[in-house]
N, CA, C and O of each residue as an XYZ file, in Angstrom:
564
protein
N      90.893    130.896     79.565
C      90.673    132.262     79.135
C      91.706    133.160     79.817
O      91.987    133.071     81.013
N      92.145    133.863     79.127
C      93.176    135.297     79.471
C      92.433    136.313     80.086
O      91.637    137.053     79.508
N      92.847    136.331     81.810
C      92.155    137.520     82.410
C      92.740    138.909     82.451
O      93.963    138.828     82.564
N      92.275    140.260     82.394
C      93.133    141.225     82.739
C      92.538    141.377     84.003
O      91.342    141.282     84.279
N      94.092    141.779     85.215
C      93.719    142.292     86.671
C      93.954    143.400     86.525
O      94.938    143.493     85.793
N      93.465    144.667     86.924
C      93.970    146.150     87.084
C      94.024    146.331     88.574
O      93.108    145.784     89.189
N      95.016    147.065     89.355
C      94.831    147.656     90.355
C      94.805    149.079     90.310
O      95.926    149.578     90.413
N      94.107    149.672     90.218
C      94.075    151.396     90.444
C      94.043    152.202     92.004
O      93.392    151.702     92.922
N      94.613    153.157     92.143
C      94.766    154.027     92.805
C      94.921    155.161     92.992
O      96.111    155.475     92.954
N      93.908    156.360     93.281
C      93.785    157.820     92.890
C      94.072    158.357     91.677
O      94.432    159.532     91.606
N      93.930    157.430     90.367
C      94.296    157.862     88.968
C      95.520    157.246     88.395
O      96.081    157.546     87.341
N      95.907    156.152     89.439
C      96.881    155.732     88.754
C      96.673    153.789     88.757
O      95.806    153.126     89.325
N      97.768    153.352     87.943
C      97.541    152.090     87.772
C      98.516    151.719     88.788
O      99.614    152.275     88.812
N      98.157    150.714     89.728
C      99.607    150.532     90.722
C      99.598    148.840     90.188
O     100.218    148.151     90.999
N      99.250    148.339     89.460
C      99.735    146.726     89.152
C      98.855    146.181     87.626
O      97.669    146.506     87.602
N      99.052    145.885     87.166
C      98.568    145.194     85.568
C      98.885    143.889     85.736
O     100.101    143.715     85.667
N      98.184    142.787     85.952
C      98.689    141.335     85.356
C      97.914    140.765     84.453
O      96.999    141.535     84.159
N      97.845    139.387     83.662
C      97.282    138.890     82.796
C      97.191    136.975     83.748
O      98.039    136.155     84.100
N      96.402    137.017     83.777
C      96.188    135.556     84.321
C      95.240    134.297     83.453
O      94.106    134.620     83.102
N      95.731    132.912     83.137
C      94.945    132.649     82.707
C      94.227    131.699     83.625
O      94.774    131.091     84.546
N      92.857    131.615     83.271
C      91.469    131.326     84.620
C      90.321    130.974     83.645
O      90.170    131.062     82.427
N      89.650    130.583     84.581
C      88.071    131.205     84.339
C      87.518    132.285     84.949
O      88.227    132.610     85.901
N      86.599    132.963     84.830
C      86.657    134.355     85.041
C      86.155    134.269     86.183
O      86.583    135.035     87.046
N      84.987    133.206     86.550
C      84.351    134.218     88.115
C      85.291    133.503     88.767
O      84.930    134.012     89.828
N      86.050    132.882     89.059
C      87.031    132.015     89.790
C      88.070    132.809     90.120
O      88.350    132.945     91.311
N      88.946    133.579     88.942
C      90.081    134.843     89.147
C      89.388    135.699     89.469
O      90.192    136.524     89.901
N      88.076    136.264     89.612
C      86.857    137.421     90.221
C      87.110    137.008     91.856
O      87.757    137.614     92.710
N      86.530    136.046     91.927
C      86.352    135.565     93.054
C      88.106    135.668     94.440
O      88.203    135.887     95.647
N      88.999    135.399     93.447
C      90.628    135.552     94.554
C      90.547    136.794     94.015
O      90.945    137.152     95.124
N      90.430    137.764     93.431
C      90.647    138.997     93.572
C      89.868    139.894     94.568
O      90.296    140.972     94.979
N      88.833    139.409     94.871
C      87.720    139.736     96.175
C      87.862    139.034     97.244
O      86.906    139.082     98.019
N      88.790    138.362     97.558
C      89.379    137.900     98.543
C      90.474    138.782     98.538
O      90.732    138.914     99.735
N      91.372    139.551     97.814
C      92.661    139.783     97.632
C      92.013    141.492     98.457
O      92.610    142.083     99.357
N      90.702    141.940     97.818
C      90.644    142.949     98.098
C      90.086    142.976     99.526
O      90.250    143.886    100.339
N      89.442    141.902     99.697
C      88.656    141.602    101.669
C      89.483    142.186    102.556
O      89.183    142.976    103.452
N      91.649    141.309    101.955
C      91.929    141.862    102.922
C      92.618    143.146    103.365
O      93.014    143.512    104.472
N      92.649    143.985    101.604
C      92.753    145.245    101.879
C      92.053    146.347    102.799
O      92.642    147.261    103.376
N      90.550    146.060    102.826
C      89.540    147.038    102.880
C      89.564    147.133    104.387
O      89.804    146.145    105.081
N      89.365    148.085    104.788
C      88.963    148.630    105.883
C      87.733    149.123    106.193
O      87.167    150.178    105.908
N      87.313    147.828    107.056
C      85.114    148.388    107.062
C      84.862    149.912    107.858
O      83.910    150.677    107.705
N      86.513    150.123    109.093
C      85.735    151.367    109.484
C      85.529    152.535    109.000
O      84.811    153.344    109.588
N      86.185    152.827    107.743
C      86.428    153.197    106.589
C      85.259    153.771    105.330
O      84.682    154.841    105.133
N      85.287    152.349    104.599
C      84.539    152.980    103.417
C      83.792    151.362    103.175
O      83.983    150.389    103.905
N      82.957    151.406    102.009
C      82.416    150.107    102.043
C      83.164    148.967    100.995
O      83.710    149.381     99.973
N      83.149    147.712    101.277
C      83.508    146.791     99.910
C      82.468    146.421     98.913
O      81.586    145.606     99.184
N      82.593    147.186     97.432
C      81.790    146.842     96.386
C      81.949    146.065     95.343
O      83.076    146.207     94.869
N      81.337    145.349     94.817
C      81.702    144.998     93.388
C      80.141    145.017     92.578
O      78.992    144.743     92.926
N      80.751    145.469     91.390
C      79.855    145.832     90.425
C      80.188    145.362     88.772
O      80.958    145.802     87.919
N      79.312    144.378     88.798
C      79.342    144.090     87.110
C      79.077    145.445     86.144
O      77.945    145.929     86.180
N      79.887    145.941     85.457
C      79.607    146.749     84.008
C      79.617    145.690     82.788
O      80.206    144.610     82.784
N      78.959    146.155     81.921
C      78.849    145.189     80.328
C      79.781    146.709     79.267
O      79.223    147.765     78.971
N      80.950    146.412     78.982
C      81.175    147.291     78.460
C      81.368    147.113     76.689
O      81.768    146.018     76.295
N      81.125    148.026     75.832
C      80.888    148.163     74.933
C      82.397    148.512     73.576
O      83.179    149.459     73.493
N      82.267    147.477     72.880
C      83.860    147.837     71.900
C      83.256    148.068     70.458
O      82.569    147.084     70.182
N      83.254    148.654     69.810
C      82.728    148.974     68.709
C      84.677    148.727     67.349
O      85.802    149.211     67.472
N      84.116    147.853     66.375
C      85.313    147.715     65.416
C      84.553    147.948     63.936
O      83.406    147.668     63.588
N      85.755    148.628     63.149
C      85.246    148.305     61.704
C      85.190    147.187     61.255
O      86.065    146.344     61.452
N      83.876    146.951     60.400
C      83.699    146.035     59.275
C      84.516    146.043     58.168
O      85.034    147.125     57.891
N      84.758    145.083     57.461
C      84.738    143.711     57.871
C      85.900    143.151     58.982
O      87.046    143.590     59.075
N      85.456    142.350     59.584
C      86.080    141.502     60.375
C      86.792    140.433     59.859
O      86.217    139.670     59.082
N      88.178    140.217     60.223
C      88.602    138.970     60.186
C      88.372    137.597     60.716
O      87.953    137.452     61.865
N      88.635    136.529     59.900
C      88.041    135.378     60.840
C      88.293    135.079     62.323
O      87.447    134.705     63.135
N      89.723    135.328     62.563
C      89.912    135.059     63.720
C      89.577    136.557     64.527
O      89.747    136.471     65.743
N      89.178    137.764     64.089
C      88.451    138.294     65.213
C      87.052    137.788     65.204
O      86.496    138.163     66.237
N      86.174    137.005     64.358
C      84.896    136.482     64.673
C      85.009    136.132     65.679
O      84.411    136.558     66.667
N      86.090    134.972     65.613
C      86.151    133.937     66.380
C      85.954    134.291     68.261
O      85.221    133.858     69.150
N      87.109    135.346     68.163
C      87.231    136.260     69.293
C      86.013    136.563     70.374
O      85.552    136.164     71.443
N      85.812    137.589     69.297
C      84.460    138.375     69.759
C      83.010    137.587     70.157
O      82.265    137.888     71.089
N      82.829    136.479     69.166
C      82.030    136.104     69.117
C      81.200    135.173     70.491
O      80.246    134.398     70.423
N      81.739    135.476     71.290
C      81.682    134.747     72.641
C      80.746    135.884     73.356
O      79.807    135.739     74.139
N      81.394    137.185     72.755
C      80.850    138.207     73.905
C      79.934    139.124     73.490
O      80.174    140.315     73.687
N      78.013    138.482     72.462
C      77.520    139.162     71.811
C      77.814    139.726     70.873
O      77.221    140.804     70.907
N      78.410    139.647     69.998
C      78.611    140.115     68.611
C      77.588    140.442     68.056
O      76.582    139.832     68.416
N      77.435    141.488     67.005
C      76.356    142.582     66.903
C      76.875    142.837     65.707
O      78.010    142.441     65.440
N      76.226    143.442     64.930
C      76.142    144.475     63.620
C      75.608    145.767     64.236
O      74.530    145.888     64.819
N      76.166    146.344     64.103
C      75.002    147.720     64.074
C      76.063    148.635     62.986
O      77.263    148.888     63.093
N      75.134    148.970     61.994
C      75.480    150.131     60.642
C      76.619    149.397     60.023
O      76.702    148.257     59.565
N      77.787    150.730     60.182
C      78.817    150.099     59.361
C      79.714    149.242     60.456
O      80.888    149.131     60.101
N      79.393    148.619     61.708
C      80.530    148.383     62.830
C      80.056    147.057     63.242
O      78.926    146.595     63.083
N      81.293    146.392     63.910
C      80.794    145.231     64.798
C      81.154    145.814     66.360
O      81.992    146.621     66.760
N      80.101    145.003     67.047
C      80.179    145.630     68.526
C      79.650    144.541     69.114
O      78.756    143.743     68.835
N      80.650    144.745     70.263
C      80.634    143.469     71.443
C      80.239    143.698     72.615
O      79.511    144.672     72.428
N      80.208    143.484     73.684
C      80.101    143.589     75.051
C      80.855    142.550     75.819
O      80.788    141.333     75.648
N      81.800    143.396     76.953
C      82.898    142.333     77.777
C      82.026    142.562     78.957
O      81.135    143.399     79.103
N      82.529    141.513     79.892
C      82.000    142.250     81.261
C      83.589    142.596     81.922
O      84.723    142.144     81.767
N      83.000    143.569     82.666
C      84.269    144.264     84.121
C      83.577    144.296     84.952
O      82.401    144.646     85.054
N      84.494    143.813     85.807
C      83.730    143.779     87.156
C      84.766    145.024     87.729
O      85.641    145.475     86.990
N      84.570    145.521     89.112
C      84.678    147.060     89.312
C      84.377    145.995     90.896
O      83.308    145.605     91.365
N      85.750    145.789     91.369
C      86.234    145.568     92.747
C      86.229    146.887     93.951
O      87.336    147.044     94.465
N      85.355    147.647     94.353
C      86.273    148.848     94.935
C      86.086    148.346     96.467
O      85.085    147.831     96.964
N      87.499    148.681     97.154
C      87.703    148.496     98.833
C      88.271    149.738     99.347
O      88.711    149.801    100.495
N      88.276    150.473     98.749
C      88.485    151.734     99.206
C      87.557    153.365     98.805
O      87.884    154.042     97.830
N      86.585    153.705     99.603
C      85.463    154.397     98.968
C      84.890    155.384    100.091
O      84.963    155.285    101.316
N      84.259    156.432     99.240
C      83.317    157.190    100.052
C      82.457    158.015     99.470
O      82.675    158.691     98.464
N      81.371    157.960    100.165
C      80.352    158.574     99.831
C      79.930    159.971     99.745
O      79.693    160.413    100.869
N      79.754    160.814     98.816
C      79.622    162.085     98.679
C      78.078    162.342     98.121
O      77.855    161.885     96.999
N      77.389    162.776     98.548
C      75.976    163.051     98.851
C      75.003    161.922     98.208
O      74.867    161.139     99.148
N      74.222    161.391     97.075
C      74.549    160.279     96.649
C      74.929    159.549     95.750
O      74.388    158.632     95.133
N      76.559    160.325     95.683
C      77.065    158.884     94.716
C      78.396    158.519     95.423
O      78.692    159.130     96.449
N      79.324    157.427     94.867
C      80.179    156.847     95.075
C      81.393    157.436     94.483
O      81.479    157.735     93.292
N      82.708    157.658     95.709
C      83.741    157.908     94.629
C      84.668    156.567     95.198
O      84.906    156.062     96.295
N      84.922    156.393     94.216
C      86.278    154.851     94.212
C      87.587    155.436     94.337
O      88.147    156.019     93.409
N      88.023    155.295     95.366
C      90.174    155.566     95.456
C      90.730    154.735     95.013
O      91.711    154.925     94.294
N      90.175    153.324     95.369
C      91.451    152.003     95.105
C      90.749    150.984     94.620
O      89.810    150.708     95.366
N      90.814    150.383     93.775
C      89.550    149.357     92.752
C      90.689    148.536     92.101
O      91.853    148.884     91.905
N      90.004    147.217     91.778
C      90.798    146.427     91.095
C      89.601    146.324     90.165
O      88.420    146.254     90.506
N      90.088    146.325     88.962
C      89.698    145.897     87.364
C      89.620    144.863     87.181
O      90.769    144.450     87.336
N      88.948    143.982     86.908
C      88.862    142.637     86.275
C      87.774    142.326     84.682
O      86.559    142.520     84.643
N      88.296    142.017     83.976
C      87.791    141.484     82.502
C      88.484    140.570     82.136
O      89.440    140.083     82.739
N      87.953    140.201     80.883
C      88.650    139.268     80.251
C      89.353    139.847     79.146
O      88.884    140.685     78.375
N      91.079    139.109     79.095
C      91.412    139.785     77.660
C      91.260    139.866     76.185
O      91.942    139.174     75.429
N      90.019    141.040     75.619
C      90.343    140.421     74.252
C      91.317    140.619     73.522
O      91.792    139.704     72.850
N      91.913    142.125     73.506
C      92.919    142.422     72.627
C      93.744    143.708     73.291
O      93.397    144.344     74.286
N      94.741    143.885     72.602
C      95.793    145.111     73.287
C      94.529    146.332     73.255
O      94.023    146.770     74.288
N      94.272    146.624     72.341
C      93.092    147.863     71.984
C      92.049    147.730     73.046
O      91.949    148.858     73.530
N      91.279    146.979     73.611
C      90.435    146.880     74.757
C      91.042    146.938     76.141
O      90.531    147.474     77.124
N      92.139    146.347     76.082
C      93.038    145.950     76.988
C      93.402    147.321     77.554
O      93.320    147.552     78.761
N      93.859    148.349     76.538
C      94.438    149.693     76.849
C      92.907    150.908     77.435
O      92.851    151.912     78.145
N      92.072    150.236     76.798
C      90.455    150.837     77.063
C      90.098    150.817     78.293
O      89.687    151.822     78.872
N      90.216    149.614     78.863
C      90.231    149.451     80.575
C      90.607    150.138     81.253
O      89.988    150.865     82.030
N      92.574    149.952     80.946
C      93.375    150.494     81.618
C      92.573    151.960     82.018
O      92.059    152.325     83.075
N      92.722    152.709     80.527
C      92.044    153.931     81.204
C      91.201    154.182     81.635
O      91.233    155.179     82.357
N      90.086    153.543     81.494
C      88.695    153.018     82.439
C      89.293    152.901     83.939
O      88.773    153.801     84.597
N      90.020    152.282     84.590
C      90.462    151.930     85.424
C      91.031    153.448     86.131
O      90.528    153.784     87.203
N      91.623    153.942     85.772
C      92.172    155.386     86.269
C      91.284    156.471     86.410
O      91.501    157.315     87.279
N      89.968    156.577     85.397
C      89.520    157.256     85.763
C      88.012    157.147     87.153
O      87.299    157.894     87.824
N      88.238    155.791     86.920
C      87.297    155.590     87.428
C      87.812    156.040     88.900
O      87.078    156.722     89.615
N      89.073    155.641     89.316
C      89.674    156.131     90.843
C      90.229    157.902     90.892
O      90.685    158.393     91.925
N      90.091    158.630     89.676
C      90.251    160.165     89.767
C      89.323    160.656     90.179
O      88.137    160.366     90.026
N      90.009    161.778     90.972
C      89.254    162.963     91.517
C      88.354    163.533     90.187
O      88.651    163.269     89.022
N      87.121    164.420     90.625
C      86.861    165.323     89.451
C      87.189    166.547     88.862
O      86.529    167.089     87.975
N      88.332    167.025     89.423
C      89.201    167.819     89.409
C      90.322    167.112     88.217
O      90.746    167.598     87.168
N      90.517    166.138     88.685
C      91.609    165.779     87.766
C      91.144    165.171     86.366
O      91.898    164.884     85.436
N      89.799    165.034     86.394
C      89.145    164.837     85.081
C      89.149    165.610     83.890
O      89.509    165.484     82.720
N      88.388    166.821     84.937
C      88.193    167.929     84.088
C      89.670    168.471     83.639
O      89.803    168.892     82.490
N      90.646    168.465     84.433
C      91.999    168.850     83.577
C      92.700    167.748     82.714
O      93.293    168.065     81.683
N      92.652    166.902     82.995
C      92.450    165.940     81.842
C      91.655    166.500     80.475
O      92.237    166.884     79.461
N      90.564    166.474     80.615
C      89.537    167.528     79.122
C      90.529    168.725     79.030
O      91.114    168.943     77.969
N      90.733    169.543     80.188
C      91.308    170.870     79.475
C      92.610    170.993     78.359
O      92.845    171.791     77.452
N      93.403    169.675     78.945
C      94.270    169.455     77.955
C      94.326    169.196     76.999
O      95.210    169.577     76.232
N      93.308    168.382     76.688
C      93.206    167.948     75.337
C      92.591    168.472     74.259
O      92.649    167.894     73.174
């Protein structure tokens, strides 16, 4: 299987690779990769499974059945919709009253396609932005 790695940092992507693995195995050296980033006096080391959600028009081609079909494939209305998992590496973090903000996180999924692939990515950036830089993000657009 084709993994995507993301490394993020304060809103930005600092590394993209594609590895091929099995997934908790490339999960697993990437949480080693991040062990020896993190600094315990610091912030804490997390990882967190998300199930994230891709919604495509109907009809589908065979070989996107084929694809998708590994990762819950669904009907709902006029769409097909899947669920990937990401796992959400963060070793660089702190706590603001109670929730979590992530600085430096590595991304991990599996690849299905450029279109999900690019979905992450930005998943990945925002997830390490300030909320400042969110909201101007919205203002622009």
């Amino acid at each position: 299987m084709k993994i995507l790695i993301i490394r993020a940092e304060e809103g930005n992507i600092k590394d993209k690779q594609f590895i091929e693995g099995e997934l908790e195995q490339v999960l697993k050296e990437v949480v080693v990769k991040a062990l020896n980033l993190w600094n315990p006096q610091h912030s804490d080391l997390v990882v967190v499974k998300h199930k994230h959600e891709v919604g495509l028009p109907l009809p589908l081609k065979k070989e996107q059945y084929d694809m998708y079909a590994r990762f819950n494939l669904r009907r709902i209305g006029d769409k097909a919709v899947f669920e990937i998992p990401i796992y959400v590496v963060s070793y660089e973090n702190e706590w603001i009253e109670d929730s979590i903000r992530d600085s430096k996180v590595f991304v991990v999924a599996p690849y299905v396609d450029e279109a999900t692939a690019s979905n992450i990515i930005e998943l990945a950036k925002s997830i390490t932005s300030t909320e400042e830089e969110v909201e101007e993000e919205f203002e622009e657009e």
